[in-house]
Every structure is written in structure tokens, then in C-alpha cells.
N, CA, C and O atoms as a CHARMM CRD file, in Angstrom:
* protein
*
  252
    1    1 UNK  N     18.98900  12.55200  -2.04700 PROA 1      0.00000
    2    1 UNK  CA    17.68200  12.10000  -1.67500 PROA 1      0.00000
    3    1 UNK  C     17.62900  11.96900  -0.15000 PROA 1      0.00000
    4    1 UNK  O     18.54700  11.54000   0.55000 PROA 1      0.00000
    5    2 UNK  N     15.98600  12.55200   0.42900 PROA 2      0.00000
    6    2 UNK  CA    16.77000  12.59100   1.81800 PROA 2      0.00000
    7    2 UNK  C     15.64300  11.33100   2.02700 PROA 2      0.00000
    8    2 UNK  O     14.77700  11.00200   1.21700 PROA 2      0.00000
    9    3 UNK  N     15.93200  10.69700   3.42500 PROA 3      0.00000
   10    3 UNK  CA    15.48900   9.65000   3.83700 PROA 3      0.00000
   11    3 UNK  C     14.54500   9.96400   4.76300 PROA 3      0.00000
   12    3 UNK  O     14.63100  11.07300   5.29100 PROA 3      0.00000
   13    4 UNK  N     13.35800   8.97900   5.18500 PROA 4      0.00000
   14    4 UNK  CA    12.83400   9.36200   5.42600 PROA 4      0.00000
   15    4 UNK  C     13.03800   8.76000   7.28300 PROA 4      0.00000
   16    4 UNK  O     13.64800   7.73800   7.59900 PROA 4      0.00000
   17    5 UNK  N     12.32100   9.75500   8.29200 PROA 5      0.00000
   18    5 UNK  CA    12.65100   9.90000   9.38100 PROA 5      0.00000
   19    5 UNK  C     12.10200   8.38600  10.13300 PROA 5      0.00000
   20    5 UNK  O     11.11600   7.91700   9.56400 PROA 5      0.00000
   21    6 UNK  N     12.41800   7.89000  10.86700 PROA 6      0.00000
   22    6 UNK  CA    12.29300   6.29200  11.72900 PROA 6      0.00000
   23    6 UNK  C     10.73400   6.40200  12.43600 PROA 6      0.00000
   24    6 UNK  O     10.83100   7.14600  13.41100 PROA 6      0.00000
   25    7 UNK  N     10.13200   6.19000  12.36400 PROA 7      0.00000
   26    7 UNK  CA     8.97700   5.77400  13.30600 PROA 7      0.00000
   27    7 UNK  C      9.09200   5.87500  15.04500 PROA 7      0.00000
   28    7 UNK  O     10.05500   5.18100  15.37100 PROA 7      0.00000
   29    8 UNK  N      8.80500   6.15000  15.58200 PROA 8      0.00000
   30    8 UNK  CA     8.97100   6.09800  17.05200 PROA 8      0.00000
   31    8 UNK  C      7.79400   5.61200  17.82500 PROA 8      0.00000
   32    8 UNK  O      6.63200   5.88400  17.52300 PROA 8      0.00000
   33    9 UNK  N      8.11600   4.95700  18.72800 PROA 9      0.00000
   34    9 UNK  CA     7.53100   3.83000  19.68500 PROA 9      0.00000
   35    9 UNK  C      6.95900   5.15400  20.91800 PROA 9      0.00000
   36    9 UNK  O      7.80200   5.70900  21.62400 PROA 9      0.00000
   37   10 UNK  N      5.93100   5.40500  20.99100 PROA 10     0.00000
   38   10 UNK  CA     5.50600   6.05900  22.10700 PROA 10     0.00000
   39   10 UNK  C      5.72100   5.27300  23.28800 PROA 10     0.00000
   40   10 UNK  O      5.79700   4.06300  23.07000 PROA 10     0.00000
   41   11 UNK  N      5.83600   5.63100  24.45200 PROA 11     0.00000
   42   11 UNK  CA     6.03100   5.53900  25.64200 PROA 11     0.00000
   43   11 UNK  C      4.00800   4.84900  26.27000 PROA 11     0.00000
   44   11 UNK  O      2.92100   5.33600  25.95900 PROA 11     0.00000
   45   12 UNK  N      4.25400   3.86700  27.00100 PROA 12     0.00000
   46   12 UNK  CA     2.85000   3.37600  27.07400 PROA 12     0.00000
   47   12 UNK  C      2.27700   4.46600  28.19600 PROA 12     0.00000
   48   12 UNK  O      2.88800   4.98300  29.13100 PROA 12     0.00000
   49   13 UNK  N      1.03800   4.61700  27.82500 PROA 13     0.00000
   50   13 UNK  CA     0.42300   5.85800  29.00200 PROA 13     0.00000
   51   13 UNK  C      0.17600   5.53800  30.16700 PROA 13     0.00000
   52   13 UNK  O     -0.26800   4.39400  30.06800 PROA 13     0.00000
   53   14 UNK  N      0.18000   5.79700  31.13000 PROA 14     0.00000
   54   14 UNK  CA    -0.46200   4.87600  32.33600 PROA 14     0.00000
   55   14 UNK  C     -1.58000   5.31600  32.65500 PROA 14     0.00000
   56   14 UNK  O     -1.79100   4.88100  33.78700 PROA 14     0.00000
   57   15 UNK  N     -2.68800   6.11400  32.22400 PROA 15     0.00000
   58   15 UNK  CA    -4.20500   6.67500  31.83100 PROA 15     0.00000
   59   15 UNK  C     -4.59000   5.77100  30.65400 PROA 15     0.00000
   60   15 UNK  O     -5.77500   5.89500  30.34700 PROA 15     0.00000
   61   16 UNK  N     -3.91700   4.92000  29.93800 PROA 16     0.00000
   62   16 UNK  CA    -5.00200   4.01900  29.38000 PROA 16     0.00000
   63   16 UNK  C     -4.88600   2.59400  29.79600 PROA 16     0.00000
   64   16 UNK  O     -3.81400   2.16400  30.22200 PROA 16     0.00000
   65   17 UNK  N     -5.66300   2.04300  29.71900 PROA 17     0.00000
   66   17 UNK  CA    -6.25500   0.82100  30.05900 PROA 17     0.00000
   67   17 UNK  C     -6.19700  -0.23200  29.19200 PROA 17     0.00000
   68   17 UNK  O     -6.70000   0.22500  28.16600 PROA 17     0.00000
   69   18 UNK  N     -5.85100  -1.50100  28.95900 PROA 18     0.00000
   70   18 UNK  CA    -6.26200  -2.20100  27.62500 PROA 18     0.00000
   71   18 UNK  C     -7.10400  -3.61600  28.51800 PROA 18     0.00000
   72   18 UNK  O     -6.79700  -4.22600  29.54200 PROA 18     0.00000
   73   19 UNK  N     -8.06000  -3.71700  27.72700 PROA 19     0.00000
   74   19 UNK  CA    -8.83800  -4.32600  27.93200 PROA 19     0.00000
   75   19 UNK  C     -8.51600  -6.28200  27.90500 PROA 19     0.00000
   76   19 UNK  O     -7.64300  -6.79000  27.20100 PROA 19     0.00000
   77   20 UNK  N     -9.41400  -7.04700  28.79900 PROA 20     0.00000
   78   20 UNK  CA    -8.97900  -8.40600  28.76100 PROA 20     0.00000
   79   20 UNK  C     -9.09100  -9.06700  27.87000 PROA 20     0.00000
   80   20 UNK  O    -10.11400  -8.99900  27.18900 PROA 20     0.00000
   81   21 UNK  N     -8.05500  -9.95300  27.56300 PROA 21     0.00000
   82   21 UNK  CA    -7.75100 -11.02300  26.02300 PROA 21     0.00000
   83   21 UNK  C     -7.75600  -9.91100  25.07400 PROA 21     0.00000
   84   21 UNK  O     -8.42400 -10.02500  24.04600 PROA 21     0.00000
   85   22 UNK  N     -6.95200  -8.63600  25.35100 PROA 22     0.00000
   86   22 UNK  CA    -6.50700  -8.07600  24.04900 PROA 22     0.00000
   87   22 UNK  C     -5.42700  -7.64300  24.08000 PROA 22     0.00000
   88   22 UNK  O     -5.09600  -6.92900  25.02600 PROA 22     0.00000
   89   23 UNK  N     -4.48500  -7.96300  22.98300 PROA 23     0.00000
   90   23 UNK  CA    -3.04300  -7.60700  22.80100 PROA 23     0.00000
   91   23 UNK  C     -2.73100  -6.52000  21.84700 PROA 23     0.00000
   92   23 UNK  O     -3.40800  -6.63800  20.82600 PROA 23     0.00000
   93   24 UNK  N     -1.99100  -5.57500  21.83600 PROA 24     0.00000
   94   24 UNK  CA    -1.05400  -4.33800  21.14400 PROA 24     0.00000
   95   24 UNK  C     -0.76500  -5.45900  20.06000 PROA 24     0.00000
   96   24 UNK  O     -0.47300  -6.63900  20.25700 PROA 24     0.00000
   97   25 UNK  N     -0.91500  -4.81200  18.92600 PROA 25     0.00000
   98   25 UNK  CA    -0.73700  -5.00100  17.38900 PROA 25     0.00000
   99   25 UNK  C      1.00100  -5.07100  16.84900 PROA 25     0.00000
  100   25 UNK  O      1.61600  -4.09300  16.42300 PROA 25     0.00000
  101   26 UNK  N      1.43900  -6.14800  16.96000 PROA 26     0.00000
  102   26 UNK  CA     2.79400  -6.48200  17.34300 PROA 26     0.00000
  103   26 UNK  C      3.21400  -5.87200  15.89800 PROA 26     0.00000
  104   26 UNK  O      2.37800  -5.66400  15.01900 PROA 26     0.00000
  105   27 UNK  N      4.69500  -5.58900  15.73900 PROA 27     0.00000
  106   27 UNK  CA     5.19200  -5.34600  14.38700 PROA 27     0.00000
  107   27 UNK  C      5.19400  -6.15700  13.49000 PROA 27     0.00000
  108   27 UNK  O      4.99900  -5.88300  12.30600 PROA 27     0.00000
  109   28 UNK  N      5.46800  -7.52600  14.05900 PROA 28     0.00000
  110   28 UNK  CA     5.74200  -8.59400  13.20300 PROA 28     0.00000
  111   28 UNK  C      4.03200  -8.92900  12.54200 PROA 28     0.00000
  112   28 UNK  O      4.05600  -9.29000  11.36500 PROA 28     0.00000
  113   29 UNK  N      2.82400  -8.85500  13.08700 PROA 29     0.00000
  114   29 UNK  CA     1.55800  -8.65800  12.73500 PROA 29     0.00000
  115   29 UNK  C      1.27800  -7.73900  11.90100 PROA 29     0.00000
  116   29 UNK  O      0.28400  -7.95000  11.20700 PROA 29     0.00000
  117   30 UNK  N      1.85100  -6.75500  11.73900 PROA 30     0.00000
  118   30 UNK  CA     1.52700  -5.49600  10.85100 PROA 30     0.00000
  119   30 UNK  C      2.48700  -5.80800   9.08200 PROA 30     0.00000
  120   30 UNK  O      2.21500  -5.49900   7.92100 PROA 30     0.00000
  121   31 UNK  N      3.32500  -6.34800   9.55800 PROA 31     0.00000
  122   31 UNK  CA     4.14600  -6.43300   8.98300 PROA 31     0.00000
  123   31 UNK  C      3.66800  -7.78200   7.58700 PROA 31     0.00000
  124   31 UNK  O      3.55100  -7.76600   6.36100 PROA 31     0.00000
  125   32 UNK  N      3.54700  -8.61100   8.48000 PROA 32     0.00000
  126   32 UNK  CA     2.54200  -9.64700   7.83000 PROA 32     0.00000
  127   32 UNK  C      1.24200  -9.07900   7.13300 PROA 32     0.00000
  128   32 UNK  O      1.04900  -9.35200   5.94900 PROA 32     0.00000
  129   33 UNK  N      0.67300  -8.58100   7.57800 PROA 33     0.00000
  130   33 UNK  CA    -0.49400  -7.72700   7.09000 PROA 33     0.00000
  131   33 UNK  C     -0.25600  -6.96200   5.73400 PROA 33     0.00000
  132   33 UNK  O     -0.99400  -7.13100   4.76300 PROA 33     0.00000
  133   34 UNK  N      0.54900  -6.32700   5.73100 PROA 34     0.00000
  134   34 UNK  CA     1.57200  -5.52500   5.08900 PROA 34     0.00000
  135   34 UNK  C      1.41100  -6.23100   3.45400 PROA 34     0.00000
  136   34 UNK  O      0.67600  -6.03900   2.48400 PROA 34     0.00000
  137   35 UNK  N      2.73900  -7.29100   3.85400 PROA 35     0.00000
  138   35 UNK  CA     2.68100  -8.86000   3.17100 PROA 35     0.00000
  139   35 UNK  C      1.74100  -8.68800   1.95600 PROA 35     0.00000
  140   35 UNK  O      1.87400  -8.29700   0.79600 PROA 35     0.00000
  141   36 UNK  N      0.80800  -9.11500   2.67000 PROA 36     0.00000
  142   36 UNK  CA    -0.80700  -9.74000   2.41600 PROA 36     0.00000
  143   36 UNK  C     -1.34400  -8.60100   1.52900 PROA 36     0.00000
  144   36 UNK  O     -2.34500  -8.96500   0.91100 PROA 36     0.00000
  145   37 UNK  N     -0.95400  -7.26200   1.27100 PROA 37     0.00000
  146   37 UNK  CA    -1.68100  -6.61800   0.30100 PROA 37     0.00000
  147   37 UNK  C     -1.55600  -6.29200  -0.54400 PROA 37     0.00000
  148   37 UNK  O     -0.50400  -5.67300  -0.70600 PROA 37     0.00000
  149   38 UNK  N     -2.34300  -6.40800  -1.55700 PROA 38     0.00000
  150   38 UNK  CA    -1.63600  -6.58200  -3.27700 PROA 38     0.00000
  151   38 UNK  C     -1.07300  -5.35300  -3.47600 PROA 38     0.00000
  152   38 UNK  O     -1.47500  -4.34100  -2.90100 PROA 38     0.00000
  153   39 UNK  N     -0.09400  -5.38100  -4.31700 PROA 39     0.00000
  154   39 UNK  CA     0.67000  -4.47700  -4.40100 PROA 39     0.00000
  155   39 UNK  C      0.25000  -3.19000  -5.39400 PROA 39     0.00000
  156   39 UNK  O     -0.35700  -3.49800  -6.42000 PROA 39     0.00000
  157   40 UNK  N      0.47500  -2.05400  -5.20500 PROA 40     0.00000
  158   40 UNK  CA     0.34800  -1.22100  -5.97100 PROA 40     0.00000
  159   40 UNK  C      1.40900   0.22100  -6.05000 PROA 40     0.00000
  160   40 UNK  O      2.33700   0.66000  -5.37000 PROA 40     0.00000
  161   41 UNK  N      0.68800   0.63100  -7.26300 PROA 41     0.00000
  162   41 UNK  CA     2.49700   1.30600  -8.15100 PROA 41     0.00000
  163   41 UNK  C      2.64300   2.56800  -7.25000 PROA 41     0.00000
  164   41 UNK  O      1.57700   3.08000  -6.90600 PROA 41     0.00000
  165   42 UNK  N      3.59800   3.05200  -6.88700 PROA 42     0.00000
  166   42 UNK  CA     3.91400   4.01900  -6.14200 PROA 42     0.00000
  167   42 UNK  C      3.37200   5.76400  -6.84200 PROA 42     0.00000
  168   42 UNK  O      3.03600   6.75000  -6.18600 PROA 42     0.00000
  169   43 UNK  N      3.44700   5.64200  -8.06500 PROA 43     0.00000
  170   43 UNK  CA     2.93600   7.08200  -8.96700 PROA 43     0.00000
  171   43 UNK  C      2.03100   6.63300  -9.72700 PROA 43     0.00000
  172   43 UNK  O      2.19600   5.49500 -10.16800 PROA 43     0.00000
  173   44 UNK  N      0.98600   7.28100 -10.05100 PROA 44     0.00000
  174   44 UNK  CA    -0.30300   6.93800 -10.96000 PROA 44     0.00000
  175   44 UNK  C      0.26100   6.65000 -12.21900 PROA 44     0.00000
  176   44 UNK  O      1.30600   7.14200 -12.64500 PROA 44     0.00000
  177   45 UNK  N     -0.52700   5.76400 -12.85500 PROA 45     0.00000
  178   45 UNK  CA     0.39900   5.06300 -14.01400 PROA 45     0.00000
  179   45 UNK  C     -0.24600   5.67800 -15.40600 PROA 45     0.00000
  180   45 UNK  O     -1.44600   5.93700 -15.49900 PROA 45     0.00000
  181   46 UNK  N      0.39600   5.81500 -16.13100 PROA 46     0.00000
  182   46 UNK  CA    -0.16800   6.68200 -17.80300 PROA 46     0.00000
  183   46 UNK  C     -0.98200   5.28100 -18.16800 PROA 46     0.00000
  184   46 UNK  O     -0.76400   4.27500 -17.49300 PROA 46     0.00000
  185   47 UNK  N     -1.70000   5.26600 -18.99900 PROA 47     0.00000
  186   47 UNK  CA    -2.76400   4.97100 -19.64800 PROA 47     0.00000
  187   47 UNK  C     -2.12500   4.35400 -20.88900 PROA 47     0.00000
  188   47 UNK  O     -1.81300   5.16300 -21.76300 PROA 47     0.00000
  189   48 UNK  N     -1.89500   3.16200 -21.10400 PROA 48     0.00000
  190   48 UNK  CA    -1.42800   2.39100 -22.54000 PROA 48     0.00000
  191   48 UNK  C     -2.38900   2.63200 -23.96600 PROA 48     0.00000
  192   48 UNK  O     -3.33300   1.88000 -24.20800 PROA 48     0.00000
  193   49 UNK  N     -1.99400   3.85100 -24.92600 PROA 49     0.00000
  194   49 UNK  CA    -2.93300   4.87100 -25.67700 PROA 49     0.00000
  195   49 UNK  C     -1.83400   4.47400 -27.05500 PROA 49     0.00000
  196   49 UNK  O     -1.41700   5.39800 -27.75300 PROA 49     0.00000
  197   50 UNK  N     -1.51300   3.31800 -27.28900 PROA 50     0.00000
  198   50 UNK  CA    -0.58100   3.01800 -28.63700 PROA 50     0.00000
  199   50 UNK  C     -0.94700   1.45400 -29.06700 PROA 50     0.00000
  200   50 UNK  O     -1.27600   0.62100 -28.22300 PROA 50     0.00000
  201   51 UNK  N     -0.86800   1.22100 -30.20200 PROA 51     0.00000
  202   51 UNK  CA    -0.93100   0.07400 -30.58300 PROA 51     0.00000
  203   51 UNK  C     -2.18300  -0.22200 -30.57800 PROA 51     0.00000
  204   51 UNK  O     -3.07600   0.62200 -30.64400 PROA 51     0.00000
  205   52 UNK  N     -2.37600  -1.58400 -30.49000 PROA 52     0.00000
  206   52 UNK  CA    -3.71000  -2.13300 -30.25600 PROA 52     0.00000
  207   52 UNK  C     -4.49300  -2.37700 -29.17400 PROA 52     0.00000
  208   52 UNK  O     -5.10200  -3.44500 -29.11600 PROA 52     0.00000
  209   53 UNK  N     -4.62500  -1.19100 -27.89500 PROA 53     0.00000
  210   53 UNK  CA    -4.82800  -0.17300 -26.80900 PROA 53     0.00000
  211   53 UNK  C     -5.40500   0.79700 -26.76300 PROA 53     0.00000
  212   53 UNK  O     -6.24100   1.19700 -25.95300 PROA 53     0.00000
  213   54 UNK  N     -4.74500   1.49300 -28.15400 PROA 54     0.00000
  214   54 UNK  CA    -5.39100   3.25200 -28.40400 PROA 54     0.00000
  215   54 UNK  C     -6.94800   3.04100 -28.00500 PROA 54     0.00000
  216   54 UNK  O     -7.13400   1.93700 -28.51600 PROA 54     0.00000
  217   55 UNK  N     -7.95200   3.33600 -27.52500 PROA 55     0.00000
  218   55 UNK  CA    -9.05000   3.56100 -27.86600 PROA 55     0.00000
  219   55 UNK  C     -9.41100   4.49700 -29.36300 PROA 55     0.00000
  220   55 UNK  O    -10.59900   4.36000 -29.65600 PROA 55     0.00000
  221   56 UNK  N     -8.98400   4.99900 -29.91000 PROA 56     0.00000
  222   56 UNK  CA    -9.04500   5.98300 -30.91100 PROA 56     0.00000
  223   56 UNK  C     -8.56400   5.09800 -32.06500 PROA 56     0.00000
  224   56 UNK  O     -8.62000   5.56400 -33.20300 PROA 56     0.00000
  225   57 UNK  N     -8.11600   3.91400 -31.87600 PROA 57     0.00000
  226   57 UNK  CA    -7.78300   3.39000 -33.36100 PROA 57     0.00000
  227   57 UNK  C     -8.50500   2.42300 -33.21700 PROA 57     0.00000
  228   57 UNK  O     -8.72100   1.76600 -32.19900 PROA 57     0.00000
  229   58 UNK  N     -9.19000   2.22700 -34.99100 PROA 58     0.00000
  230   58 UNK  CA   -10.21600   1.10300 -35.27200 PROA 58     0.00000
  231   58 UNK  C     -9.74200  -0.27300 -35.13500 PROA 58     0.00000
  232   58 UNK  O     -8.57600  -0.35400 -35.52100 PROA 58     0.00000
  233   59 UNK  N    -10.06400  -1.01800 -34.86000 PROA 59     0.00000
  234   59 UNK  CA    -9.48500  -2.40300 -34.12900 PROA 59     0.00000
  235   59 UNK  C     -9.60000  -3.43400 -35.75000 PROA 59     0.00000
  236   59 UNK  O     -8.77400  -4.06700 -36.40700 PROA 59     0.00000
  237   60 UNK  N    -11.07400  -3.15700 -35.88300 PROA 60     0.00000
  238   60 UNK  CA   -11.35300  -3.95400 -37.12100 PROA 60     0.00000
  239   60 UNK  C    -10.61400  -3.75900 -38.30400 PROA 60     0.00000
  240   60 UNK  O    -10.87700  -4.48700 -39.26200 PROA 60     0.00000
  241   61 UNK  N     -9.57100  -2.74200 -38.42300 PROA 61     0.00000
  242   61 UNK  CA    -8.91800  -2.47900 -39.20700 PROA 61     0.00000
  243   61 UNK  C     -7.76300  -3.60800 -40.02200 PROA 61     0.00000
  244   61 UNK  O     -7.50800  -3.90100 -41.19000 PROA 61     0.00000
  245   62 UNK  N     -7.26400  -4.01900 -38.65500 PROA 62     0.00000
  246   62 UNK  CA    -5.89800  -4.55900 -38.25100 PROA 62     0.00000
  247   62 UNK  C     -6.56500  -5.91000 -38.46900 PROA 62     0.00000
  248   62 UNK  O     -5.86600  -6.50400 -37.64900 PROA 62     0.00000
  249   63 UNK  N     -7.16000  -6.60600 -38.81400 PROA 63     0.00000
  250   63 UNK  CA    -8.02800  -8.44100 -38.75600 PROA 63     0.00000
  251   63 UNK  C     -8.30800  -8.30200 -39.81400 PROA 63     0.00000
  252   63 UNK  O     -8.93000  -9.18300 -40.40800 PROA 63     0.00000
């Protein structure tokens, strides 16, 4: 399994400008952010189609 390649930190430009009372989006901020978002499954997930789930089986059956 190959891994995947590191992220790299660009070099700051000296043609841009950042504007007053604003700060670069720290890692530890992103990271937190990150955190904070509900989680979800890495591969689309199959559809639970057995038991008392199936859409195709009568429910009222089973009561």
C-alpha cells in the first residue's frame, strides 16, 4: 500500500499582502475544525435490504 505524499508548506510570496487583524489559518485551527466534523464513512455504504429493513418485505407480516 503506498502512502500517501506529505503536504508542503509553500514559501510566503512577497507580492501578496495580508490584510490588518488578519491571521494565516494555523494548523492547529484546521485541525480543530477537522475535529468538529461529523464523521463520515470513507466508501459509500450498501443499503441494509435484509430482515426487517428489506423494503420488499411486508412488515405487517411479522406482528
Amino acid at each position: 500500500m503506498k502512502r500517501k505524499a506529505l503536504p508542503t508548506v509553500a514559501a510566503p510570496d512577497p507580492d501578496q499582502i495580508m490584510m490588518a487583524g488578519v491571521a494565516p489559518v494555523s494548523v492547529g485551527e484546521r485541525l480543530g475544525w477537522l475535529a468538529e466534523q461529523p464523521m463520515q464513512p470513507r466508501r459509500e455504504q450498501r443499503p441494509l435490504d435484509i430482515g426487517f429493513w428489506d423494503p420488499m418485505r411486508n412488515q405487517i407480516e411479522m406482528f
